[in-house]
N, C-alpha and C positions, 0 to 999 in steps of 0.2 A: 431446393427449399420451396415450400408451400406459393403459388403465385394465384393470385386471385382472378377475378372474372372479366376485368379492368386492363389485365395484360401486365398488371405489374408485381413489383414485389411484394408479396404480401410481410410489412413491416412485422406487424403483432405477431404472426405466426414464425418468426425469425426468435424474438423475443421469447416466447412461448417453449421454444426449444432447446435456450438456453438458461431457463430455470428451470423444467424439467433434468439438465444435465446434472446444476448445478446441486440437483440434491440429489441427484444416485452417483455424480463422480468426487474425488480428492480434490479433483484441479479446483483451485480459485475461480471463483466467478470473473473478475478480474483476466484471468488466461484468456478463459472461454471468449468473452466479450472482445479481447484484442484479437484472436483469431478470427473470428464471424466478422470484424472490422474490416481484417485483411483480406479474407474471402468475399467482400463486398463492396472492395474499394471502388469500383464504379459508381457506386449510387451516389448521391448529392452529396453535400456538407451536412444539410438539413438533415436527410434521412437517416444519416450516417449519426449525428448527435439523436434522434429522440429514438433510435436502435437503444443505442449506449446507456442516456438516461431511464428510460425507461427498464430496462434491467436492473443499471445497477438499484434505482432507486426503491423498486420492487422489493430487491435483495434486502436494503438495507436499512428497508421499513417494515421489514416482513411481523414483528413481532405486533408492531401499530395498526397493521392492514390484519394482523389476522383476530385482533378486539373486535375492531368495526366489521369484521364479516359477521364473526360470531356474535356478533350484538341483533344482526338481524340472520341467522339462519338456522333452524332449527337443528340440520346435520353440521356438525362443528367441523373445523379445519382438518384435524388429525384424523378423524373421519372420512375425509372427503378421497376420491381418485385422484390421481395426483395430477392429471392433466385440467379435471374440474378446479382444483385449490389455487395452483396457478393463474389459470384465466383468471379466476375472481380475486386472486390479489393483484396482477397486473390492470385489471380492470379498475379494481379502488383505490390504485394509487393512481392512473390517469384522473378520475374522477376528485380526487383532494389534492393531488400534487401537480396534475397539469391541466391548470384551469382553461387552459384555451381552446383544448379538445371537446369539442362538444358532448354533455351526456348522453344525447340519445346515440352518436357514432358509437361512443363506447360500448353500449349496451348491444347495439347491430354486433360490431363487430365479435363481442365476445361470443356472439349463439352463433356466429359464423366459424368461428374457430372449434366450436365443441363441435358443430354438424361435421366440419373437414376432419375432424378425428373420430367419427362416428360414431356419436355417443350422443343421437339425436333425442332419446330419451331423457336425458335431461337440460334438455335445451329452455325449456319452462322453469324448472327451479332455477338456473344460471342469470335468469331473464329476471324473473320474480326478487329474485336476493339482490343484485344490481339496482334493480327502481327502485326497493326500499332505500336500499344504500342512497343513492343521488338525492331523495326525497325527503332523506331524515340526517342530514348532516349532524353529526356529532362535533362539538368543539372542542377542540384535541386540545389546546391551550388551558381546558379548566380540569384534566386527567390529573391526578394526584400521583395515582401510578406510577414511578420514573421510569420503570422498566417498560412499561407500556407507551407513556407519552415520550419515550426516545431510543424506543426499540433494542432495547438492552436485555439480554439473560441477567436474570432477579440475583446471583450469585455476585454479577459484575458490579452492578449498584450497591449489592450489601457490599463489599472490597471495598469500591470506590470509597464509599461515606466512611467506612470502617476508618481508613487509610487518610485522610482527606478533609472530611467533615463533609458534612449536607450540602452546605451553601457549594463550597470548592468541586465536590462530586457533580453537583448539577451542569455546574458550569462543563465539565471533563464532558459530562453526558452529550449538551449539547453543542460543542465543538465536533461531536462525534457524526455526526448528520449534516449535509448537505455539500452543497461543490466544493472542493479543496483549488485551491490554487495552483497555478505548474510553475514552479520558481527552477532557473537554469542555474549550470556552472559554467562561465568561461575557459578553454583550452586554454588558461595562460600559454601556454608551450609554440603555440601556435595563431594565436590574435591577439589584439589590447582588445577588452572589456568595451571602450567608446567606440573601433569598428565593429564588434559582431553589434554593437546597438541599433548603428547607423545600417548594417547589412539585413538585419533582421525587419526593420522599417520596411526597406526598401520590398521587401520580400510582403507587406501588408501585416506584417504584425504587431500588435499591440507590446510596445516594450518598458514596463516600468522598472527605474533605477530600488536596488534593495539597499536601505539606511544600515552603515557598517560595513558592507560587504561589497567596493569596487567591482567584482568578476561575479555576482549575482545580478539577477533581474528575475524578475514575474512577466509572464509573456500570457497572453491570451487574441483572442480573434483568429485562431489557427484552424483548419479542420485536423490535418491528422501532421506529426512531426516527419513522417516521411514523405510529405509534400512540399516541406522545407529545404532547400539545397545548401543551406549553411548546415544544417544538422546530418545531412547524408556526407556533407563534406568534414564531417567531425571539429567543428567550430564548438560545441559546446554542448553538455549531456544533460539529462533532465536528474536534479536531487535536490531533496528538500532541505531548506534551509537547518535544521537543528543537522539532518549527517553530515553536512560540509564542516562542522565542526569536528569531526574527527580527522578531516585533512590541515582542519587550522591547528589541535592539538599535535598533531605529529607534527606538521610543520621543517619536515626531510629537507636536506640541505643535501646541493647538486655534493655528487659522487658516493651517495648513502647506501647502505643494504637494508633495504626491509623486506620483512617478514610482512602478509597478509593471508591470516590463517585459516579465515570464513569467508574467501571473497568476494563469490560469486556474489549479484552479475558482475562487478567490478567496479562499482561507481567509487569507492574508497580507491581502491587498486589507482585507478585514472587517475584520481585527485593528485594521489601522491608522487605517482610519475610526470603529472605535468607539472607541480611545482619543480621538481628535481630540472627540469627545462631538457630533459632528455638525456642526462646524464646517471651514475649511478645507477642501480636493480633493485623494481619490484618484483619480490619472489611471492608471486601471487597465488593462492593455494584455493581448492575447495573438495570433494570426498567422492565426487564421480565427475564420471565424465561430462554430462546433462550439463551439471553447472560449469563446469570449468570451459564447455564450450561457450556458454551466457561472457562470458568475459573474454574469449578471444574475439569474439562480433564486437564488442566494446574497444577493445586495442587495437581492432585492424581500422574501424571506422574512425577511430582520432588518431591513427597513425603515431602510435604512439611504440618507440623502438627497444624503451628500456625497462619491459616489463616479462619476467619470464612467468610459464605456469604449467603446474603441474597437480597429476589429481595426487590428494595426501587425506588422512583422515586426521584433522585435528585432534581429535582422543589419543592418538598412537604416539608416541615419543618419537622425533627425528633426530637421532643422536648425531648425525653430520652439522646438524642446526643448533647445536650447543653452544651459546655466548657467542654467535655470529654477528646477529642482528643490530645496528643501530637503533632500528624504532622495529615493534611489533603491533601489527593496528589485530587485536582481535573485536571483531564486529559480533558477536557468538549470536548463535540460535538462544529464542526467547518466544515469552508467549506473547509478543507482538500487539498486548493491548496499548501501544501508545501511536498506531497508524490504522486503527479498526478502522478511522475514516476515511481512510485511502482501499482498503482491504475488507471490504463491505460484508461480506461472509466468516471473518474472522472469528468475531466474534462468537457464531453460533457453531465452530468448531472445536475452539479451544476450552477445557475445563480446567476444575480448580484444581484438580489432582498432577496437570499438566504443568506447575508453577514450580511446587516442589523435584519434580523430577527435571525440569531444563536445568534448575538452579545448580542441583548435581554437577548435569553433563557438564555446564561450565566450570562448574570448577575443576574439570580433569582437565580442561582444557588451557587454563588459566595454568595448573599447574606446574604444565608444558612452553607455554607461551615466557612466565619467565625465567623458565630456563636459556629459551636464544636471545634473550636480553644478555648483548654484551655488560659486562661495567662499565656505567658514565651512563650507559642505552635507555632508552624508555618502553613503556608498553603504552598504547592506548586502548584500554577497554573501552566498550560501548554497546549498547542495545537499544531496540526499537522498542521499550517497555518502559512502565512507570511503576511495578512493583520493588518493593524493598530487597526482597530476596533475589533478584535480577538485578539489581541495580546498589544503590548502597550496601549492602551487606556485604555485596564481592567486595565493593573496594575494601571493604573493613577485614576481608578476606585475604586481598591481596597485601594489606597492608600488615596486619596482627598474625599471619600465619605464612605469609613466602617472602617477607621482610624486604617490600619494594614505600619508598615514600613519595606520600600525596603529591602532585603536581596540581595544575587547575582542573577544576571540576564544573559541568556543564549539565545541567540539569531542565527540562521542556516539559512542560506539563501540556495536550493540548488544547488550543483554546481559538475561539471564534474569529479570530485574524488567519488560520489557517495553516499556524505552525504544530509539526507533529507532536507525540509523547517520542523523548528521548534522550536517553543520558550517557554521557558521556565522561568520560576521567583520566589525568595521564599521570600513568605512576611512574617513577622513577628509581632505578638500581646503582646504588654505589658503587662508587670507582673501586 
C-alpha cells in the first residue's frame, strides 16, 4: 500500500483503494474494510478506526456527498474518473463529517493522492472544487430532499413513505445513517451472563446491561474483537438484538432436532445450540461451501459440540428431512433493507425488481421448510427486511396456503436507539 514521505502509512490512500474496489467488485464494502483491518492490524487503535469510518461513512453518504460536489463542480460525479470521484467524495465527507480534521490537510492531502496516481493534470480542479466545498458549506439539515439529505436511492423513500407514511419513513431514513451499536450474545452453554460482564471489564471494555434480555449487553471502547480473549475463547458472539429473537422464538429444549436452512455464518445456528446446553442437533445447512465454512469458524470458536453441517440448497427438497424436525429456524435471503445501516452499500445494490423475485425464492423454500416440520413442531420464519412481501405476506402465506398456525410475531422497524429492520414469526404444525 501507498506510504508517504513521512515513512508512514499512508491512511487516505488505504481508504482511496477500497472505494475504488467497492464500486467495480460484488464484495460488501463491509468485507473489503474487515480485510484491509486484518491486513493492518499493527497500526494504532486510532488509525485503525478513522481507516474504517472514513470509508464506510464515505459509502454511506455517497448520495449527500455527491449533491455537494455537484453543487460546486462544473464536471458532475458520473462524469468524473473514478479515482477523481472518490478522492472528492472522501475528501467532503472529512470536511462535513469529520470536523476535526483540518480543511486545508484535507485539501493537501487529496492533490496528493491524485499526483500518487498520476493524474497531475488535474490536480487544480480537485483543489479548486474542495476550497469552494470548505468555503461554502451547505446546511444539509434545511435539504427537503430525503433521498439526498439521508443518502437513499429516490425508489427506497418513495416505498418507505408508500409503506409507512412520511413522518414514520423519515424516521426509518434517519435510523439509517450513522454508528450502530455492537450488542453481544452470551454462550449460555459455556458462562453466566454476570461473569462474561465482569470478564469483559476486566479486559477494558465498556459493558452495558440490555433491558429484557439477561445474556445481552452493548459493549464498546474496544478497538477490534480479536483483541478480545473472551471472544477468541468463544464466551460470546456479536448479533443484533431484533435476530436474537429468532433463538428466543424457537426457543429448542435440550435433546431437540433442528433444522437451520440459511444458516450461514451461524449466528442463529449457535443461539440454538447453546440454549440446548449441548445437548440435542443443529442440523445446520447453507448452498456452498464459502458459507457453510462461515459457520464451522463459528462452532469451533464456541466450542460448541452439538451442531452438525452440511452444504444443501434450500430450494431443493430433502426427502430424508420429511417431519423430522422439532423446530426449523428458516432465516431466508431478502432484500436486506432493514440493516442498510450496518450494510452501508446495500442500499445502492439492491433494486425494486429484486423484492418480487427474493419473495418467490422464499416461498420455495418455505415450502420445503414445512415440510420437516414434525407434527406438534414449529417453523421460525425470519428476515432482515421491512417489506410486506418478505415479511407479512409470507406468514399470510405460511398460514392460508401450507396450513401452519400463527405463533408470536416479532416485528423491528429501525430506529435511532440502534435496533435493526427485522421480522420475525413462529408458525406452528398440528399434531
Amino acid at each position: 500500500m501507498t506510504v508517504d514521505s513521512t515513512n508512514k502509512t499512508n491512511l487516505r490512500a488505504i481508504v482511496l483503494e477500497i472505494l475504488i474496489q467497492s464500486e467495480n467488485e460484488t464484495t460488501l464494502t463491509g468485507m473489503l474494510i474487515h480485510d484491509v483491518l486484518k491486513r493492518y492490524a499493527y497500526l494504532s487503535a486510532r488509525d485503525r478506526a478513522f481507516i474504517k469510518n472514513l470509508a464506510e461513512g464515505t459509502v454511506e453518504r455517497r448520495i449527500t456527498l455527491d449533491y455537494i460536489i455537484n453543487s460546486f463542480s462544473k464536471v458532475k460525479t458520473n462524469k468524473m474518473k473514478n479515482v477523481v470521484r472518490e478522492v472528492l467524495r472522501m475528501s467532503t465527507y472529512q470536511i462535513y463529517f469529520m470536523t476535526r480534521v483540518p480543511q486545508s490537510a484535507v485539501c493537501n492531502e487529496a492533490v496528493k493522492l491524485i499526483r500518487k496516481k498520476h493524474m497531475n493534470g488535474l490536480t487544480g480542479f480537485v483543489n479548486g472544487v474542495l476550497r469552494s466545498i470548505a468555503s461554502n458549506r451547505i446546511d444539509l439539515a434545511t435539504i427537503e430532499n430525503l433521498s439526498v439529505k439521508y443518502s437513499m436511492p429516490e425508489w427506497i423513500v418513495k416505498r418507505f413513505e408508500s409503506e409507512f407514511g412520511t413522518e414514520k419513513a423519515e424516521k426509518i431514513l434517519q435510523a439509517s445513517i450513522g454508528s450502530r451499536p455492537v450488542y453481544i450474545r452470551t454462550n449460555v452453554s459455556r458462562i453466566k451472563p454476570s461473569e462474561l460482564k465482569v470478564m469483559l471489564e476486566d479486559e477494558g471494555v465498556n459493558v452495558k446491561s440490555v433491558e429484557g434480555r439477561e445474556y445481552a449487553f452493548e459493549i464498546s471502547g474496544f478497538d477490534r474483537l480479536g483483541s478480545l480473549q473472551s471472544f477468541n475463547d468463544g464466551l460470546f458472539s456479536v448479533q443484533d438484538l431484533s435476530s436474537m429473537s429468532v433463538g428466543e422464538l424457537a426457543s429448542p429444549k435440550e435433546g431437540m432436532y433442528v433444522i437451520d436452512m440459511c444458516a450461514a455464518p451461524g449466528g442463529k445456528t449457535c443461539h440454538a445450540a447453546e440454549l440446548m446446553m449441548g445437548t440435542g442437533i443443529v442440523d445446520s445447512r447453507d448452498v456452498s461451501d464459502k458459507k457453510t465454512e462461515l459457520i464451522v469458524e463459528n462452532k469451533e470458536r464456541l466450542a460448541l459440540k452439538n451442531i452438525k453441517i452440511s452444504v444443501k440448497d434450500a430450494t431443493v427438497f430433502d426427502a430424508e428431512s420429511k417431519e423430522k424436525a422439532d423446530i426449523v429456524i428458516a432465516d431466508l435471503p431478502c432484500s436486506g433493507l432493514g440493516v442498510i445501516g450496518r450494510k452501508n452499500d446495500l442500499k445502492y445494490r439492491v433494486k425494486p425488481e429484486d423484492i418480487d423475485e427474493l419473495a418467490a425464492l422464499q416461498k420455495v423454500i418455505l415450502k420445503n421448510a414445512v415440510q420437516y416440520v414434525k407434527p406438534g413442531g414449529k417453523l421460525v420464519f425470519s428476515t432482515c427486511t421491512i417489506t410486506k412481501e418478505e415479511t407479512t405476506d409470507q406468514a399470510r402465506y405460511l398460514e392460508e396456503v401450507l396450513g401452519l398456525r400463527r405463533g408470536e410475531e416479532r416485528k423491528f422497524l429501525p430506529d435511532v436507539n440502534g435496533s435493526d429492520g427485522f421480522y420475525a414469526i413462529e408458525m406452528l404444525k398440528n399434531k
